[in-house]
KEKE-3310 file (N, C-alpha, C; in steps of 0.2 Angstrom, whole numbers, plus 5000, padded with zeros to 4 digits):
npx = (5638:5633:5634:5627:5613:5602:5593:5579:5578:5582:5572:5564:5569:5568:5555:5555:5551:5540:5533:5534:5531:5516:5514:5515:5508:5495:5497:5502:5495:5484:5489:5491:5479:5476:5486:5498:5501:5513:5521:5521:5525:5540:5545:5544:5553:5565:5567:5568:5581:5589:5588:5592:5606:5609:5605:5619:5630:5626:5637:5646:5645:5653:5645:5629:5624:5613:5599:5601:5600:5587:5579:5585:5580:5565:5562:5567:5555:5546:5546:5546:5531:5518:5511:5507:5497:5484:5467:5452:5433:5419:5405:5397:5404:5403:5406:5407:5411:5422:5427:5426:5435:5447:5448:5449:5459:5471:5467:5472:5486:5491:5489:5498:5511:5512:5513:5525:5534:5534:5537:5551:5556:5545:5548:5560:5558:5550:5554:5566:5578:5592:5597:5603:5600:5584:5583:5588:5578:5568:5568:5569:5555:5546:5550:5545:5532:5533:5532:5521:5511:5514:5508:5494:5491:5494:5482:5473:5465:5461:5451:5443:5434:5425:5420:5417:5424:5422:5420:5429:5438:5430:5434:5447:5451:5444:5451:5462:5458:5458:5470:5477:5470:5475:5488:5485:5489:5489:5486:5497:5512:5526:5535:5553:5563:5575:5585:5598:5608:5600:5599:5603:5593:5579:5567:5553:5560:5563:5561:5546:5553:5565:5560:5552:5565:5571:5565:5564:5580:5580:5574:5579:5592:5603:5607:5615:5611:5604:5595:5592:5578:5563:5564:5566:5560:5547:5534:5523:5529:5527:5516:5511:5504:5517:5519:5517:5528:5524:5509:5514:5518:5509:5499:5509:5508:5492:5491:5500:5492:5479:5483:5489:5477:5467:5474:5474:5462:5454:5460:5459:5445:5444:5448:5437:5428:5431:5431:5432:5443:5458:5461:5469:5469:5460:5468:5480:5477:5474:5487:5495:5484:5491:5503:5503:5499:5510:5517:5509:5505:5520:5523:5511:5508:5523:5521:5509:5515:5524:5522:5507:5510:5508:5497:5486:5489:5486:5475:5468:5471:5464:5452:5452:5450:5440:5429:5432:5425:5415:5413:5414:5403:5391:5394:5393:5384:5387:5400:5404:5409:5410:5404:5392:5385:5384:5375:5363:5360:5355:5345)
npy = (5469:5471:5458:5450:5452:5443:5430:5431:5444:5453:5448:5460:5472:5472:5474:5485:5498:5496:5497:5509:5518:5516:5519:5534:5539:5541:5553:5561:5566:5568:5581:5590:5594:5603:5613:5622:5614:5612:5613:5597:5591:5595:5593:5579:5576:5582:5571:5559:5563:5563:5552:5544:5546:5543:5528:5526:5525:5518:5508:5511:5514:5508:5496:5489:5490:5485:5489:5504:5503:5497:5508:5518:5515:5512:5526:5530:5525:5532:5543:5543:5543:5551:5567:5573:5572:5573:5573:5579:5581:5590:5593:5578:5560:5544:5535:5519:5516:5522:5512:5502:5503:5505:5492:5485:5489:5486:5473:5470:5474:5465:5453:5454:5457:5447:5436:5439:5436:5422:5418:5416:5404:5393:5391:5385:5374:5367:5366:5361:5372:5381:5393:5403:5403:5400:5415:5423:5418:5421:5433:5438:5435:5443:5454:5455:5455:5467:5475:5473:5476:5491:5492:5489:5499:5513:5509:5510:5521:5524:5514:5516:5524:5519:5509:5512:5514:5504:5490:5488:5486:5475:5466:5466:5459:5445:5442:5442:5430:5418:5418:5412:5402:5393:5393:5383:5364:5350:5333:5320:5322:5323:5335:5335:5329:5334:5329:5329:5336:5339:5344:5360:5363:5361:5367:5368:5367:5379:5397:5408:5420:5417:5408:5419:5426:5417:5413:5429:5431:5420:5425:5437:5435:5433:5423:5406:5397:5382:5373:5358:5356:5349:5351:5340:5339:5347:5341:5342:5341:5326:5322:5333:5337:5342:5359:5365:5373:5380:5383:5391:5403:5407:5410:5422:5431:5433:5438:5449:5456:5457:5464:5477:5484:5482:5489:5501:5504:5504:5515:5528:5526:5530:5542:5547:5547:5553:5566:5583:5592:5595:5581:5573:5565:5555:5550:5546:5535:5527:5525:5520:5507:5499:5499:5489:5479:5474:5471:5460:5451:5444:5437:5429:5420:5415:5407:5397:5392:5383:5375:5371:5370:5374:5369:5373:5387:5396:5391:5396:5411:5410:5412:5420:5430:5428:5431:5444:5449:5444:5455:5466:5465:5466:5481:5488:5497:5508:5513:5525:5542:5557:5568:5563:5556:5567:5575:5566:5566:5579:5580)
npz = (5579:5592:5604:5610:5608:5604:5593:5594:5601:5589:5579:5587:5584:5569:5569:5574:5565:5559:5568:5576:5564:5566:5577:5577:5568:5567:5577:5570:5563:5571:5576:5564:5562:5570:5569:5559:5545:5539:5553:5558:5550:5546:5559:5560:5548:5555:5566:5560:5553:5563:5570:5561:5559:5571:5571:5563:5570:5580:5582:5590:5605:5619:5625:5626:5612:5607:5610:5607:5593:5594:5599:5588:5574:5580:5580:5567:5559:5568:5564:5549:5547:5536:5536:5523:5513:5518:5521:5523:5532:5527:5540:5546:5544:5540:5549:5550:5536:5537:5547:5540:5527:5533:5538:5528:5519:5529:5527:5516:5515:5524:5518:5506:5514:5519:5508:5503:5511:5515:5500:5498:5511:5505:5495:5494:5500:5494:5482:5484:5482:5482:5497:5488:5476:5479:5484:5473:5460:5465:5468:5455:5452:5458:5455:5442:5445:5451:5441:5436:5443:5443:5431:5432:5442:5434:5426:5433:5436:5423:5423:5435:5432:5424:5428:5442:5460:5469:5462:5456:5468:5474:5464:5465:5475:5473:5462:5468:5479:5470:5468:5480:5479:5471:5473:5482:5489:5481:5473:5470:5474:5481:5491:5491:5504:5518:5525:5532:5543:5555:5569:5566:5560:5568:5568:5576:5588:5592:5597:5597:5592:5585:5575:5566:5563:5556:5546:5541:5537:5528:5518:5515:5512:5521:5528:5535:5534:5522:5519:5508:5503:5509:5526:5539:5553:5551:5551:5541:5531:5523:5523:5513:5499:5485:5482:5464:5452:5442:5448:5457:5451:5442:5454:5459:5448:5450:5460:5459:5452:5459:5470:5470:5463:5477:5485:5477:5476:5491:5495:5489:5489:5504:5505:5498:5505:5515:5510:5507:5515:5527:5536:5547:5557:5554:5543:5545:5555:5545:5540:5550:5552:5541:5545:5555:5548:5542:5551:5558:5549:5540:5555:5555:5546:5548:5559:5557:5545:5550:5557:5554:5540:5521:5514:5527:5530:5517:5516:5526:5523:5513:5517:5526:5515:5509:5520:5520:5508:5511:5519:5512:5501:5510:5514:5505:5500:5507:5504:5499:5492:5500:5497:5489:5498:5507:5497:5494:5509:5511:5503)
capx = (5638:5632:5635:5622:5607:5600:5589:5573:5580:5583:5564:5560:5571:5564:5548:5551:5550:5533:5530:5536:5528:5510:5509:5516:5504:5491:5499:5506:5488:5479:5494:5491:5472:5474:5490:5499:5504:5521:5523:5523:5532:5548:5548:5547:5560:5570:5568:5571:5588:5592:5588:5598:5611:5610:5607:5622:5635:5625:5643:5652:5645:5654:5639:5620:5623:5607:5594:5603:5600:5580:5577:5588:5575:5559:5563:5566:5548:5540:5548:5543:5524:5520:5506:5507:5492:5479:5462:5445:5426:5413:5399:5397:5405:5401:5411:5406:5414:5427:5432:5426:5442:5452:5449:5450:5466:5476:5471:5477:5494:5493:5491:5504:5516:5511:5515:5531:5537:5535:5539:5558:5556:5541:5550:5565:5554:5545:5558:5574:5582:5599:5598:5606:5595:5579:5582:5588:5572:5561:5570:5565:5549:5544:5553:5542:5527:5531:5531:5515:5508:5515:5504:5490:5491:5492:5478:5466:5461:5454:5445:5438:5430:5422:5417:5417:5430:5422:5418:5439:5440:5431:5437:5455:5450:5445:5460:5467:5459:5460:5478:5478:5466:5477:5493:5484:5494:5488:5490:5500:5518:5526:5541:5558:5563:5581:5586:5604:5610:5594:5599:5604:5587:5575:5563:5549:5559:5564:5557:5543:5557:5571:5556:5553:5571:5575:5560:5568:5586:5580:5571:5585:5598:5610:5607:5618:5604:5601:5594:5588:5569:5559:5566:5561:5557:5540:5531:5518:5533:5528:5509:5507:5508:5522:5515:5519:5532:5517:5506:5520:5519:5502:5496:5513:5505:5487:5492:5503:5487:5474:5486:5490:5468:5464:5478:5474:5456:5455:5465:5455:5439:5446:5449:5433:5421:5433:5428:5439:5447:5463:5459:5475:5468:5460:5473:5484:5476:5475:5495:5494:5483:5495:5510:5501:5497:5515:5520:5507:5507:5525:5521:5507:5512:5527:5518:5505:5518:5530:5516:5504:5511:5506:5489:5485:5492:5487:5466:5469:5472:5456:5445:5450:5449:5430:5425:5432:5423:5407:5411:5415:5396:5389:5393:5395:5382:5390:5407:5403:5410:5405:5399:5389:5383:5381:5371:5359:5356:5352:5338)
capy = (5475:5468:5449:5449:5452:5436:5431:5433:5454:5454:5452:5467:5478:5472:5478:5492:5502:5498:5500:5519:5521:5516:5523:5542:5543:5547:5558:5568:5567:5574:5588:5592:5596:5610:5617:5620:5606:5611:5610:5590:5588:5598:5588:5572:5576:5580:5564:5557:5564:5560:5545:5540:5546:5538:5523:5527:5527:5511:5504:5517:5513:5503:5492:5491:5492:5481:5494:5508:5501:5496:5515:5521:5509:5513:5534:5532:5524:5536:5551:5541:5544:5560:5569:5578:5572:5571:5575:5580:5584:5596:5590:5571:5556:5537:5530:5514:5516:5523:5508:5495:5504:5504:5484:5481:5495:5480:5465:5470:5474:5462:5449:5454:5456:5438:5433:5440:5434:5416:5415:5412:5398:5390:5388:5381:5366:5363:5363:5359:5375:5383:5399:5408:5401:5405:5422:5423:5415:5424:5441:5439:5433:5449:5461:5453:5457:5474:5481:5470:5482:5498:5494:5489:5506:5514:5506:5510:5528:5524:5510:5516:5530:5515:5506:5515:5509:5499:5486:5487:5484:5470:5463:5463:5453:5440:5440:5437:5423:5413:5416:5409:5395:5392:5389:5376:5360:5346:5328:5316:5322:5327:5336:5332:5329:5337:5324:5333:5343:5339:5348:5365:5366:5360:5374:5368:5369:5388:5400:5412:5426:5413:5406:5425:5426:5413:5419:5435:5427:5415:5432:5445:5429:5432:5416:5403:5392:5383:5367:5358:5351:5352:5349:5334:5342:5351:5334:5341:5338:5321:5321:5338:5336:5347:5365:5364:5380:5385:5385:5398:5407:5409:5413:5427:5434:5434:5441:5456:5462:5458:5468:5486:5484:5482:5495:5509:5507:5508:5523:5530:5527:5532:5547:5551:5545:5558:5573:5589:5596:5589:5576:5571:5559:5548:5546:5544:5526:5522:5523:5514:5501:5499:5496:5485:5475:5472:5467:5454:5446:5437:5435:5425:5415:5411:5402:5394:5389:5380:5371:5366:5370:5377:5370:5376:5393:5398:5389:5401:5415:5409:5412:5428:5436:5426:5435:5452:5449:5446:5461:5472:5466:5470:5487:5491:5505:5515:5515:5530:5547:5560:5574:5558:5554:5573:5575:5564:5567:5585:5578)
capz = (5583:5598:5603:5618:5603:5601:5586:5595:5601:5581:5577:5590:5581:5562:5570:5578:5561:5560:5577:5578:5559:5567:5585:5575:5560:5573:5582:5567:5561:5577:5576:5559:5563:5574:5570:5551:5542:5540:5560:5559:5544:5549:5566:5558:5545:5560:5570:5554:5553:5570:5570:5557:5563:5578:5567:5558:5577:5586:5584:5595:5613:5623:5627:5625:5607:5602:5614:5607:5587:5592:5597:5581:5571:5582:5578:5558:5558:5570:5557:5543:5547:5532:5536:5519:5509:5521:5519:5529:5528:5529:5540:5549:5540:5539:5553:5548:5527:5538:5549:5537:5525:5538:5540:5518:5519:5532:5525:5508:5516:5527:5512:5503:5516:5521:5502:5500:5518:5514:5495:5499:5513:5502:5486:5497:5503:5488:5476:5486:5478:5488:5499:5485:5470:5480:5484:5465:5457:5469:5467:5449:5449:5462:5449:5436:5449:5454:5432:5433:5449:5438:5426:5435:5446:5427:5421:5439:5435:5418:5424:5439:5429:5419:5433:5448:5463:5471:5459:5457:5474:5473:5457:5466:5481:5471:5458:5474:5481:5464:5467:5486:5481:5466:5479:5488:5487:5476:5468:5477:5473:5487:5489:5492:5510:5518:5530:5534:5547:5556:5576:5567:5557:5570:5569:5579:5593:5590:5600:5591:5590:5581:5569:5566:5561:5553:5538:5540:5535:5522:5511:5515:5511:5527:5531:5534:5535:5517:5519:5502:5500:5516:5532:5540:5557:5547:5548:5536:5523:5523:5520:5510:5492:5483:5476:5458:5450:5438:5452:5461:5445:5439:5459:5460:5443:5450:5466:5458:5450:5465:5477:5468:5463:5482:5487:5477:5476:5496:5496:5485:5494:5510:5503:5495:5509:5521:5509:5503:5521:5528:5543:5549:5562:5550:5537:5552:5556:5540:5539:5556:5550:5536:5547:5560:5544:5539:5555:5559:5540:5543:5560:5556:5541:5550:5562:5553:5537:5551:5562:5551:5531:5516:5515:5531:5530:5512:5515:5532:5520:5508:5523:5524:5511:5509:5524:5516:5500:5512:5522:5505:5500:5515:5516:5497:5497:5511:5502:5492:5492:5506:5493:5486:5504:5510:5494:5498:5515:5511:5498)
cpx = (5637:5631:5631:5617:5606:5595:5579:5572:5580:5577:5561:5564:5570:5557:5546:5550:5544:5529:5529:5531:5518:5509:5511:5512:5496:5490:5497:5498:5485:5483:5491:5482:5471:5479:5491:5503:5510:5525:5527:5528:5538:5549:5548:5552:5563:5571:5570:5579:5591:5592:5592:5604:5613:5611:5614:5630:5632:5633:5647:5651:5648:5651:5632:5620:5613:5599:5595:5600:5591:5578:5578:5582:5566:5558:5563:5559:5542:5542:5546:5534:5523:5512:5504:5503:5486:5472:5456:5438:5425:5407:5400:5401:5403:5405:5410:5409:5420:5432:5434:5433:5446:5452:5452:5456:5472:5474:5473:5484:5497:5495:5496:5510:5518:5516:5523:5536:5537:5535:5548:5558:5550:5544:5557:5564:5552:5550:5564:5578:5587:5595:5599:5599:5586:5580:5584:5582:5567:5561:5566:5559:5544:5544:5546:5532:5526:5532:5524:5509:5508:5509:5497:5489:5490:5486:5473:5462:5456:5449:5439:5433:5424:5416:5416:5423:5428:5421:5426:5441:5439:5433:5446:5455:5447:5448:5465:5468:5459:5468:5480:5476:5470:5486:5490:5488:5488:5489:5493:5509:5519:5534:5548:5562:5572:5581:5594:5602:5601:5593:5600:5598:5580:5570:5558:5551:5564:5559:5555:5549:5563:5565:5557:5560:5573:5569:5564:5574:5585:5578:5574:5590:5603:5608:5613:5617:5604:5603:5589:5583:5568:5560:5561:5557:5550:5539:5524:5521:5531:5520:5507:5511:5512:5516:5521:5525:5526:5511:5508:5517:5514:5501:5499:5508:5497:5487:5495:5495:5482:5477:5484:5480:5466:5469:5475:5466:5452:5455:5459:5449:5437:5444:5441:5427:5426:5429:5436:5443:5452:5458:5463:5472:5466:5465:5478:5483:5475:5482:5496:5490:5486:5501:5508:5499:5504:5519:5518:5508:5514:5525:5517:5508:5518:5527:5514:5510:5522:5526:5513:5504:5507:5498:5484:5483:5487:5476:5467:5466:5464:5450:5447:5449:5440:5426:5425:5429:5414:5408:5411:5407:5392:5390:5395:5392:5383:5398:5406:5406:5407:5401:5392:5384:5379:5375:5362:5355:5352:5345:5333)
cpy = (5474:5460:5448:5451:5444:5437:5433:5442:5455:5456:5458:5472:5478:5475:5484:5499:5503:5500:5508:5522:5523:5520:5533:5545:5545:5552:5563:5569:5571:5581:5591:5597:5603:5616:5617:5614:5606:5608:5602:5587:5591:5593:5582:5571:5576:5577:5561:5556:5562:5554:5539:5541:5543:5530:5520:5525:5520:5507:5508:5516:5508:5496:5493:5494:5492:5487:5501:5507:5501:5507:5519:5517:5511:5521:5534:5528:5527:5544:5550:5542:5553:5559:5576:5578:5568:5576:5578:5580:5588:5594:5583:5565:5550:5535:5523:5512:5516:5519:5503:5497:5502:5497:5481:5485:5488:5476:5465:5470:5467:5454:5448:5454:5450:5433:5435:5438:5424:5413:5411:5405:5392:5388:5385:5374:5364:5362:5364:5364:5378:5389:5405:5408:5403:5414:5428:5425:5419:5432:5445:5440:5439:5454:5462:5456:5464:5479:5478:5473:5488:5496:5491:5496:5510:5514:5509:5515:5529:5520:5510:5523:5526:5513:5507:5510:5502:5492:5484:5483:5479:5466:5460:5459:5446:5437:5436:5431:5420:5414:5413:5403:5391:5388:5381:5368:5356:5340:5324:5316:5326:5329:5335:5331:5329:5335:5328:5338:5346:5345:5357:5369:5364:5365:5374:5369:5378:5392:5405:5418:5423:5410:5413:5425:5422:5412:5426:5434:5423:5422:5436:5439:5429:5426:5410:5395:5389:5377:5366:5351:5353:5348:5345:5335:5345:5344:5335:5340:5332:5318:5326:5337:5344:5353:5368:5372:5382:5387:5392:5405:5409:5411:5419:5432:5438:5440:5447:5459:5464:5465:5475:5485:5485:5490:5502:5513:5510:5513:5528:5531:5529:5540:5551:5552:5552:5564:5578:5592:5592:5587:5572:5565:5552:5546:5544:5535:5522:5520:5518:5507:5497:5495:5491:5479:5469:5470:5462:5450:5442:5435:5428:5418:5411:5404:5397:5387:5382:5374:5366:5367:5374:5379:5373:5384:5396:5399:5395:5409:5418:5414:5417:5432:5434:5432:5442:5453:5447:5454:5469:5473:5467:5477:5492:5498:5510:5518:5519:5535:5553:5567:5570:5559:5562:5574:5574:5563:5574:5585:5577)
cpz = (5591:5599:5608:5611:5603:5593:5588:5595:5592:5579:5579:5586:5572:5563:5572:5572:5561:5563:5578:5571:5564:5575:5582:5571:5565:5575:5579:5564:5567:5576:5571:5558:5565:5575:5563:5551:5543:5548:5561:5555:5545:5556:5563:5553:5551:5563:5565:5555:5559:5572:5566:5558:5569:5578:5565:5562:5582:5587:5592:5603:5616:5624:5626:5618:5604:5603:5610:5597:5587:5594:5591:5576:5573:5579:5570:5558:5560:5565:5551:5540:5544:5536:5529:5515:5513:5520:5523:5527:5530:5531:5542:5545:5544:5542:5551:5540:5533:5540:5545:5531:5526:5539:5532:5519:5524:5531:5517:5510:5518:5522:5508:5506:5518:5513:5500:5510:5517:5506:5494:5503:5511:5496:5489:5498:5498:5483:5475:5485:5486:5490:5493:5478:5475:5480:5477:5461:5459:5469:5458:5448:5453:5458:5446:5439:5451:5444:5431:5437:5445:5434:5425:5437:5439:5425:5427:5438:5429:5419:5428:5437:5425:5423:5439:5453:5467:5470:5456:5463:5474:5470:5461:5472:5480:5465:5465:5479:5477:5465:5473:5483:5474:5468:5485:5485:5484:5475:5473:5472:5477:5489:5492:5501:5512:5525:5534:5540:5551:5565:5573:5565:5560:5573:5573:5586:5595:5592:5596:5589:5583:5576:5564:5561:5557:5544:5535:5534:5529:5516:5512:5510:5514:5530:5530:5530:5525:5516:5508:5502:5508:5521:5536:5547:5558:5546:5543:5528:5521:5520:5514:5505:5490:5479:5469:5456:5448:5442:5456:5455:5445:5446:5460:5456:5447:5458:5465:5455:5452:5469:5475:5468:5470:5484:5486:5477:5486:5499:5493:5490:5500:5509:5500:5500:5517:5519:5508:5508:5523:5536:5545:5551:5558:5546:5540:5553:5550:5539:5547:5554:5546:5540:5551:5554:5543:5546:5558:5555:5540:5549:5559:5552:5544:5554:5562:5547:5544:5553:5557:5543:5530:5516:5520:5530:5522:5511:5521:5527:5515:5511:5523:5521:5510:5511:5521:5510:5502:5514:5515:5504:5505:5517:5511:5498:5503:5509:5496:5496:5495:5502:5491:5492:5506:5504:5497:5505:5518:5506:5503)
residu = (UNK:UNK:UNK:UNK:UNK:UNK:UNK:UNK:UNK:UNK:UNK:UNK:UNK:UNK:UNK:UNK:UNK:UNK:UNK:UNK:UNK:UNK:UNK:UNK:UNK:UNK:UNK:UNK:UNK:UNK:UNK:UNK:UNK:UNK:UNK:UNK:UNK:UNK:UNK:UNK:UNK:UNK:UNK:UNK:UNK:UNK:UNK:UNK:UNK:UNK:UNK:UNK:UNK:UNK:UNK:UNK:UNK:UNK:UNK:UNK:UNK:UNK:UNK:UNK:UNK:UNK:UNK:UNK:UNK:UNK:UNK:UNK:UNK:UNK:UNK:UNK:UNK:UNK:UNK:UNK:UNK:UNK:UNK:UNK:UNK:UNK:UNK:UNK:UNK:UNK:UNK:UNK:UNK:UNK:UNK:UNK:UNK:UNK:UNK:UNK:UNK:UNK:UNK:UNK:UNK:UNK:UNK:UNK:UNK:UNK:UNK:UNK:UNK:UNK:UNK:UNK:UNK:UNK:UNK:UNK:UNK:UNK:UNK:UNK:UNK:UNK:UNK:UNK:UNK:UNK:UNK:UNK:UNK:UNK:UNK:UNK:UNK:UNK:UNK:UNK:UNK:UNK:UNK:UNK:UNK:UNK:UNK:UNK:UNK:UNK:UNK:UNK:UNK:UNK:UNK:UNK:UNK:UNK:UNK:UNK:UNK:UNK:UNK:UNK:UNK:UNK:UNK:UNK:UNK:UNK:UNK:UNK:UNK:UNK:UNK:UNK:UNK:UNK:UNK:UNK:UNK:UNK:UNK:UNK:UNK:UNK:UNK:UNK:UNK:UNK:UNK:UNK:UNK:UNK:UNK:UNK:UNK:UNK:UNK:UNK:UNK:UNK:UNK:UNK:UNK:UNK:UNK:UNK:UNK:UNK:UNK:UNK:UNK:UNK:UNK:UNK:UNK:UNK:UNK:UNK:UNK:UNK:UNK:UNK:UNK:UNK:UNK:UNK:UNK:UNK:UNK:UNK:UNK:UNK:UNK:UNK:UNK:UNK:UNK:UNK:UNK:UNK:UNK:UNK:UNK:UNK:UNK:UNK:UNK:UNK:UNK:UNK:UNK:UNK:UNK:UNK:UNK:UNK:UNK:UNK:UNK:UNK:UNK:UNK:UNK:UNK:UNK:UNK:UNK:UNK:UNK:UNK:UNK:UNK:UNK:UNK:UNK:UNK:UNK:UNK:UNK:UNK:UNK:UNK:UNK:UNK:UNK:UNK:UNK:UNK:UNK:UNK:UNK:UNK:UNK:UNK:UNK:UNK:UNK:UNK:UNK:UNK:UNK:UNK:UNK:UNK:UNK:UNK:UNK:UNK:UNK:UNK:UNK:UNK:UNK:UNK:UNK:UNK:UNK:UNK:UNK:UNK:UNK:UNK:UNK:UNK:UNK:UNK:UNK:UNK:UNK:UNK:UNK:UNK:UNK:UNK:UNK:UNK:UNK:UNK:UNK:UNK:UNK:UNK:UNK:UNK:UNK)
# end
């Protein structure tokens, strides 16, 4: 569409969905407080539809297609932001349950977005496989992960009646690091090394935006890019043992039924510690913490996996969820319910 786009401009327009998502869900949230709900939702359909359209036409100008494509791109993610199930309270809330949500709420996303952004160019290095044959393998074994989320999500409502949510919540933050710690490399087999065509695949000297992209490309499959075994310019190919398939597998496994667990039990709790009124503004930044998650999570991994690998990238990850599995127990007995809460403060 435009031949003046580079691959760095390409990443600002993969981002600007969530960009637009997160600086609107505020908005439409502060709006939705003081005006009727309908209001925001009929104007965000209509940028919606505008946008798309405009999306739809970036071919047609003369020139400055690529500026004309990141606005079309930044406007369907600021229309994208609902304010149609938002909540409120009656009486002061626990800003403190509130932020600590908001911090469990992005790095669940951010986790997952991290883990599906580096399973394509991860299962490329380790186990030589083509362009095509990754995003095959990996399409499937994601499938296989999202009926394994369904029926997780299924199964959350009877459980958390059982055991309350937060003992879910936590329960899924550490399914999920047995599934990070379970990716960490291993052994002394190390995986095959992809000596070819070594100037077009020199990715360390690739500017952050072309790294960026050239992850993006290897997980969509528009790439032309499809080196086999790990490029020899990644010199941690060379010391860091290979990550086994069954390790890939059994961690996909543990990580599909960590993820939906943290996801809905947050929501859930976000929700209950607001109380019965709508409160746009808060559910607002939790939809913003949400995209601001999905935009860091490849960012970071990209940078981390290229630089210093797997083991790196994955122990990085360890350590985060750690710290969120102290922070969850440190602030367990304030992630209750605001009728719970108000209760008690009236006692």
């Amino acid at each position: 569409i435009d031949p003046t786009a580079d691959t760095s401009f390409l990443g600002w327009i993969i981002a600007s969905y969530s960009l637009g998502q997160m600086v609107a869900s505020p908005i439409f949230g502060w709006w939705s407080n003081f005006r009727p709900r309908k209001e925001p939702l009929v104007i965000s359909i209509f940028i919606s539809v505008a946008a798309n359209c405009l999306y739809a036409y970036v071919h047609v100008p003369p020139s400055h297609n690529k500026y004309y494509m990141l606005v079309a791109r930044g406007l369907v993610g600021f229309g994208a932001a609902s304010t149609d199930a938002i909540h409120d309270t009656q009486g002061s809330i626990d800003q403190v349950a509130v932020v600590t949500t908001n911090i469990l709420f992005f790095i669940t996303l951010f986790i997952f977005a991290l883990f599906e952004t580096i399973a394509t160019p991860l299962t490329m290095d380790m186990y030589a496989w083509t362009r095509e044959q990754a995003v095959l393998y990996n399409g499937i074994i994601l499938a296989i992960v999202g009926v394994e989320a369904v029926i997780v999500f299924m199964g959350m409502k009877t459980l958390s009646k059982k055991t309350g949510e937060r003992i879910l919540l936590l329960g899924g933050f550490i399914v999920v690091l047995i599934g990070f710690f379970i990716l960490l490399p291993w052994g002394n087999q190390f995986p095959k090394i992809q000596w070819e065509d070594l100037h077009n695949n020199s990715i360390p000297n690739k500017s952050s935006g072309e790294k960026f992209m050239y992850f993006w490309k290897l997980s969509t499959g528009n790439s032309s890019e499809a080196p086999t075994g790990c490029p020899v310019k990644q010199s941690w190919c060379f010391y860091t043992p290979v990550i086994h398939l069954a390790q890939f597998a059994v961690a996909a496994a543990l990580i599909g039924i960590g993820y939906p667990a943290c996801s809905v039990m947050s929501y859930t709790l976000y929700s209950k510690i607001l109380g019965p009124k709508p409160q746009g503004v808060y559910m607002g930044w939790l939809t913003a913490s949400g995209s601001g998650a999905r935009i860091l999570g490849p960012v970071f991994v990209s940078q981390t996996y290229i630089y210093l690998g797997p083991r790196w990238s994955f122990g990085l990850v360890c350590g985060i969820i750690v710290l969120t599995i102290i922070l969850v127990g440190a602030i367990y007995k304030r992630l209750i319910a605001f009728s719970v809460r108000h209760g008690r403060l009236q006692e």
